[in-house]
VOTI-334580 format. One line per field, with one value per residue: x, y negated, z of N, C-alpha, C in turn; residue in one letter; residue number from 1. Coordinates in Angstrom, 2 decimals. Each point is the difference from the previous one (the first is absolute). Last residue first. Layout:
! residues N
nX <- [X, ...]
nY <- [Y, ...]
nZ <- [Z, ...]
caX <- [X, ...]
caY <- [Y, ...]
caZ <- [Z, ...]
cX <- [X, ...]
cY <- [Y, ...]
cZ <- [Z, ...]
residu <- [a, ...]
num <- [NUM, ...]
This chain:
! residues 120
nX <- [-6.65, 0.61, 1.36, 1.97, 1.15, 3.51, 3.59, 5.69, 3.44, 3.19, 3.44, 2.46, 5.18, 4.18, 4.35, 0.65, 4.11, 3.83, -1.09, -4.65, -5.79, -4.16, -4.44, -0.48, -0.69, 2.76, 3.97, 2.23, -0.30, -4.38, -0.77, 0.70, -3.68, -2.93, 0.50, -0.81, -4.42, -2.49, 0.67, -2.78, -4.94, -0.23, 0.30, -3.40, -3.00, 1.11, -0.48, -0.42, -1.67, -2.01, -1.60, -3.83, -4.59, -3.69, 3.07, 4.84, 4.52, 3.83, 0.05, -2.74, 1.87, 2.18, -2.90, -3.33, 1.08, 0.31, -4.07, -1.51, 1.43, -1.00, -5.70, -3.15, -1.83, 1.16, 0.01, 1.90, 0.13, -0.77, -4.02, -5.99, -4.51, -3.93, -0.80, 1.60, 3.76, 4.08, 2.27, 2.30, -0.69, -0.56, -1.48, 0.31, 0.28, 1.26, 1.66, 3.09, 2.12, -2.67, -2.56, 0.68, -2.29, -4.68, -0.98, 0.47, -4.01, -3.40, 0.83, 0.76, 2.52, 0.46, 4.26, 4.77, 4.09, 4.42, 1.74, -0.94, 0.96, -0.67, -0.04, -0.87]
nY <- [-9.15, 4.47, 3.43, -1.82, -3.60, -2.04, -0.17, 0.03, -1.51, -0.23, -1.70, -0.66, -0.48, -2.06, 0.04, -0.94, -0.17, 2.32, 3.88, 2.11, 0.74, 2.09, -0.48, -2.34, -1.46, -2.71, 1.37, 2.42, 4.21, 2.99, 2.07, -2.61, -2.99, 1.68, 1.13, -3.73, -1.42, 1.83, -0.91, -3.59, 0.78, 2.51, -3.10, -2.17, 2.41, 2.20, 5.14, 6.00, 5.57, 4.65, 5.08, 4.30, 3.17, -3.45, -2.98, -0.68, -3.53, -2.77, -5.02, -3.01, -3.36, -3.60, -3.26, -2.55, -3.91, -4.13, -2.28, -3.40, -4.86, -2.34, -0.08, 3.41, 3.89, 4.57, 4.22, 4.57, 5.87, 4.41, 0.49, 1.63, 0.56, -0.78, 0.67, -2.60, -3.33, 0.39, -2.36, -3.24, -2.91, -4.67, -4.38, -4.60, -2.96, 0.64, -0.59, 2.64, 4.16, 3.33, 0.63, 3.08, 4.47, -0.49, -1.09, 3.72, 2.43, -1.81, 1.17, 5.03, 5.24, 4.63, 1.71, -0.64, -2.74, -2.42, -5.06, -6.08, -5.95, -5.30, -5.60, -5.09]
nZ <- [-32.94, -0.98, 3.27, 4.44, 3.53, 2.98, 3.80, -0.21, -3.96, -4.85, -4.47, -4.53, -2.63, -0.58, 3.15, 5.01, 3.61, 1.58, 3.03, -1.13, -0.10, -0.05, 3.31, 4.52, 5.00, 2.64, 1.86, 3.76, 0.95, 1.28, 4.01, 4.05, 1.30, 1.96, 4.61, 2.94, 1.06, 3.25, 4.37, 1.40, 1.82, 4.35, 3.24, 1.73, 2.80, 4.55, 2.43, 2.13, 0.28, 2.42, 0.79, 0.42, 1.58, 1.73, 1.43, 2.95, 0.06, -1.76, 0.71, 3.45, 3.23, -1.98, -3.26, 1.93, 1.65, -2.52, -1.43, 2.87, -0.44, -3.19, -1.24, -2.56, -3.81, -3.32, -3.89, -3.36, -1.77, -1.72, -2.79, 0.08, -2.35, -3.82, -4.57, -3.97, 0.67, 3.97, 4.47, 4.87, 4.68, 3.50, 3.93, 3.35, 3.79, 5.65, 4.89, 3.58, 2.20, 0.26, -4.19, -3.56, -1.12, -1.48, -4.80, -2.52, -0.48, -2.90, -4.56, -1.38, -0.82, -1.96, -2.62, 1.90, -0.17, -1.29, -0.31, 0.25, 0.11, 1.48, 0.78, 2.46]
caX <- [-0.36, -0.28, -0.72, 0.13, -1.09, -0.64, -1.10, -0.77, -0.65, -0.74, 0.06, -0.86, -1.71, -1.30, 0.11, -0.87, -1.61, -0.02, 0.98, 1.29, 1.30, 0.53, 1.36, 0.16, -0.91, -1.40, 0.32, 0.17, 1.25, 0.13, -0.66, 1.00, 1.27, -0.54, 0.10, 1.20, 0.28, -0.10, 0.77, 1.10, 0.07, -0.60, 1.63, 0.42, -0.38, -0.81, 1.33, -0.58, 0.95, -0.30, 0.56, 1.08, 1.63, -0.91, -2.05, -0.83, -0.86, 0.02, 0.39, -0.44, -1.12, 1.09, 0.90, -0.61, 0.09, 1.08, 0.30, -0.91, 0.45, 1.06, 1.68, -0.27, 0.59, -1.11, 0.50, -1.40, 0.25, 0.90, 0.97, 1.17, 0.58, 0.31, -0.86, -0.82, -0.69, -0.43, -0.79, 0.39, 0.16, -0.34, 0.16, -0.17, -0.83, 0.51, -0.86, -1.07, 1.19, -0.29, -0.25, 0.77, 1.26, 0.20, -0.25, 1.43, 0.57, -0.33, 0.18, -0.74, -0.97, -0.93, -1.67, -0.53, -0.77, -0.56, -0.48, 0.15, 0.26, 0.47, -0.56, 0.96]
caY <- [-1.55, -0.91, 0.60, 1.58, 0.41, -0.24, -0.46, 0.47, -0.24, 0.24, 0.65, -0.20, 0.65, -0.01, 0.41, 0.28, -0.75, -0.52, -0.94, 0.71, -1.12, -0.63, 1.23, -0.48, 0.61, -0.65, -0.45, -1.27, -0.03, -0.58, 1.14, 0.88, -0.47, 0.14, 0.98, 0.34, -0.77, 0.97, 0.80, -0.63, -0.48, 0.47, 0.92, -0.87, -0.36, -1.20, -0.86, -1.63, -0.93, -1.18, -1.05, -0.39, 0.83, 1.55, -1.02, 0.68, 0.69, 1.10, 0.75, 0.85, 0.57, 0.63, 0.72, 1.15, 0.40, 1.01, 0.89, 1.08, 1.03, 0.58, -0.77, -1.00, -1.71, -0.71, -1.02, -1.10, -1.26, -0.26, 0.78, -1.56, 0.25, -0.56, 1.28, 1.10, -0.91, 0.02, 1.29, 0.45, 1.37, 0.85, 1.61, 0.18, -1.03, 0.50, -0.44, -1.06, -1.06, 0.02, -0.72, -1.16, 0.32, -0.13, -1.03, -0.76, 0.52, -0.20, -1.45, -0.46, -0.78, -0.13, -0.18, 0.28, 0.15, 1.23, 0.95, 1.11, 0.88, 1.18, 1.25, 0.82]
caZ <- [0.59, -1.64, -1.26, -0.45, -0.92, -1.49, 0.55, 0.60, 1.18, 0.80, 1.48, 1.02, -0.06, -0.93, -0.97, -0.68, -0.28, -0.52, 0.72, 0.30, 0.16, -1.10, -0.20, -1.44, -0.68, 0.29, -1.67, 0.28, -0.29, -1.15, -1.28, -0.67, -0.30, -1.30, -0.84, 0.06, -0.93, -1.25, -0.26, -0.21, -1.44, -0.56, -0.14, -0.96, -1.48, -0.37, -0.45, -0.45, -0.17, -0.77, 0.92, -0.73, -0.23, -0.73, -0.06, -0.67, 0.95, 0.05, -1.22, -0.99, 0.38, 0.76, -0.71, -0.56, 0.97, 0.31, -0.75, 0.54, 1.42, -0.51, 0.43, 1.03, 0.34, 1.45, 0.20, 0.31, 0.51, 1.24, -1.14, 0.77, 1.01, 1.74, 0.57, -0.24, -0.83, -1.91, -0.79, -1.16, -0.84, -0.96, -0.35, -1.08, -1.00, -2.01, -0.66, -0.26, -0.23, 0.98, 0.95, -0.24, 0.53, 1.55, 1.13, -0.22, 0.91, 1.06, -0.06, -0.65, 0.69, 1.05, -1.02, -0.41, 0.94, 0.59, -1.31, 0.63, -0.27, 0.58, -0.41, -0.72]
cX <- [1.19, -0.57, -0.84, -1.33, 0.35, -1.20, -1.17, -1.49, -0.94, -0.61, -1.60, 0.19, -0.98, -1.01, -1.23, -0.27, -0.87, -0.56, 0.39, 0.61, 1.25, 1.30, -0.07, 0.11, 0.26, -0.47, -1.42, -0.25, 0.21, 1.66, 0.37, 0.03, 0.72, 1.05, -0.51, 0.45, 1.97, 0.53, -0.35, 1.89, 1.38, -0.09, -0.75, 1.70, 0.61, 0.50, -1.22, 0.97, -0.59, 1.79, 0.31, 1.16, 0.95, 1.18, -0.35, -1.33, -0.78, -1.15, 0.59, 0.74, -0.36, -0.56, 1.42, 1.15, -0.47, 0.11, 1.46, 0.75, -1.17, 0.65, 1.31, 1.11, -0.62, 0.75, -1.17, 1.00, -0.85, 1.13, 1.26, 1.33, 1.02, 1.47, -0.36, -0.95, -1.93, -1.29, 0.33, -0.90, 0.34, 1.18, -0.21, 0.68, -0.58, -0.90, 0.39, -0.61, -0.52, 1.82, 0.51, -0.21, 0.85, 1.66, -0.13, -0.26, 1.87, 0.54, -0.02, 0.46, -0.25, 0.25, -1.46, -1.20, -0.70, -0.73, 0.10, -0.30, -0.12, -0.63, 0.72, -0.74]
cY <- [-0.60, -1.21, -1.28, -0.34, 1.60, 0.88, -0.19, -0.32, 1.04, -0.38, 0.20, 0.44, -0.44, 0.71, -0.14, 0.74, 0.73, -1.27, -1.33, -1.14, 0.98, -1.02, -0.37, 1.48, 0.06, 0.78, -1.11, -0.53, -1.42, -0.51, -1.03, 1.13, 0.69, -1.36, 0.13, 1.31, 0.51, -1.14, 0.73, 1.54, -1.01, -0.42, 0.95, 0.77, -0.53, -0.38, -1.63, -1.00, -1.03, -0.60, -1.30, -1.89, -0.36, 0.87, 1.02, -0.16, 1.18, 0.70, 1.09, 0.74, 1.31, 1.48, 0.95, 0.83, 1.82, 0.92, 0.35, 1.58, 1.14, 0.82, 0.12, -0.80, -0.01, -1.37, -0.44, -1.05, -1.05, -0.71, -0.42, 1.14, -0.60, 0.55, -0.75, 0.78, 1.32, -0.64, 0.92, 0.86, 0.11, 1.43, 0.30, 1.65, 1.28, -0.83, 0.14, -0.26, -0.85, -0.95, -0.32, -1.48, -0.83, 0.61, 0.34, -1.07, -0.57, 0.89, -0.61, -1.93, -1.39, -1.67, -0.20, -0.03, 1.25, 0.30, 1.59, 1.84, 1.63, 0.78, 1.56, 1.21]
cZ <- [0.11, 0.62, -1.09, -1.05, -0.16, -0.14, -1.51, 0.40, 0.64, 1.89, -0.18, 0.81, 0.96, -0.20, -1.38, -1.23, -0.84, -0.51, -0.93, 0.42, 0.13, -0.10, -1.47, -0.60, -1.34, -1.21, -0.01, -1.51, -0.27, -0.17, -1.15, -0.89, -0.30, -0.47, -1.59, -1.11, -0.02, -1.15, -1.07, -0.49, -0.89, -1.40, -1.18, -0.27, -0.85, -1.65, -0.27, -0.54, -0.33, -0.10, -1.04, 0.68, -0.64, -0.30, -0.95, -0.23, -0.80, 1.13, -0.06, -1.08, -0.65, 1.13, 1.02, -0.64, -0.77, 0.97, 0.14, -1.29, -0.37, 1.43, -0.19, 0.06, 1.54, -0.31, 1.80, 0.36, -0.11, 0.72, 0.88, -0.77, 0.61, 0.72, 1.68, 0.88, 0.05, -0.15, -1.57, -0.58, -1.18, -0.46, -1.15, -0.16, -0.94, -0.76, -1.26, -1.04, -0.35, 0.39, 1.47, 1.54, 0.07, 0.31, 1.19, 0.83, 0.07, 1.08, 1.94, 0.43, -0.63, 0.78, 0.89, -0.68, -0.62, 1.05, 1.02, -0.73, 0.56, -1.46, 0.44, -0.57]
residu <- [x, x, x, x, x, x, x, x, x, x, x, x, x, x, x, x, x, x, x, x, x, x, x, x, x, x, x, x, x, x, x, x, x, x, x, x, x, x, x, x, x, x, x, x, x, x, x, x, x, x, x, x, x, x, x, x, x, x, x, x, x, x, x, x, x, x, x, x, x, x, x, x, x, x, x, x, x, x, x, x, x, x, x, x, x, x, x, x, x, x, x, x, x, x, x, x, x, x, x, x, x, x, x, x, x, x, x, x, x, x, x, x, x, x, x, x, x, x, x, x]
num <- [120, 119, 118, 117, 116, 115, 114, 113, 112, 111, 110, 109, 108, 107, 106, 105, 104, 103, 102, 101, 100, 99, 98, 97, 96, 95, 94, 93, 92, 91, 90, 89, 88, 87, 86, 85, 84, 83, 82, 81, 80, 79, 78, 77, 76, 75, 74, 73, 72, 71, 70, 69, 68, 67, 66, 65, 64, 63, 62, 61, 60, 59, 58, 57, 56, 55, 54, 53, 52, 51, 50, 49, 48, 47, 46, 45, 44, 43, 42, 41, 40, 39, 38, 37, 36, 35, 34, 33, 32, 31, 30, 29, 28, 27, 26, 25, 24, 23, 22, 21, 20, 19, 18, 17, 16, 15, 14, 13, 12, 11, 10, 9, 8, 7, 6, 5, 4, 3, 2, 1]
């Protein structure tokens, strides 16, 4: 399972999350959220282990304090399943169309989200 994990602080680091994870079992997998630029962590990440093992963490560990700030965990796949949710309902169940009025179409071009821009 993947675990989600946000407001971490900026200091810590990859190998100190695996021993906090660890100590609920065999972490597959750690990564940190960087910039692109400067390295700095942007405070959050992601741990995969087991799935028992990652609820245990997740029940374990969440709101704990790690370097002064108290981590939030959530498994991933909810996580992504509650942002697809919410961008459902931003868009108004239209699948991104804008331009579209209640009316149809009325003949004019729709536009599509996600386009080229600027003359592509």
């Amino acid at each position: 399972m993947k675990i989600s994990v946000g407001n971490l602080s900026q200091t810590v680091k990859e190998d100190e999350l695996k021993k906090l994870f660890s100590s609920y079992g065999e972490v597959s997998a750690v990564h940190i959220k960087r910039d692109k630029k400067t390295n700095v962590s942007l405070g959050y990440g992601s741990v995969e282990m087991a799935d028992k093992d990652a609820e245990k963490a997740i029940k374990g560990l969440n709101d704990k304090d790690v370097d002064g700030k108290k981590i939030v965990l959530i498994d991933a796949e909810k996580l992504q399943a509650q942002n697809q949710e919410k961008n459902w309902d931003k868009s108004g169940g239209t699948g991104k169309i804008h331009g579209q009025k209640s009316g149809g179409f009325s003949g004019s071009t729709v536009r599509r989200s996600g386009g080229g821009g600027r003359g592509k």
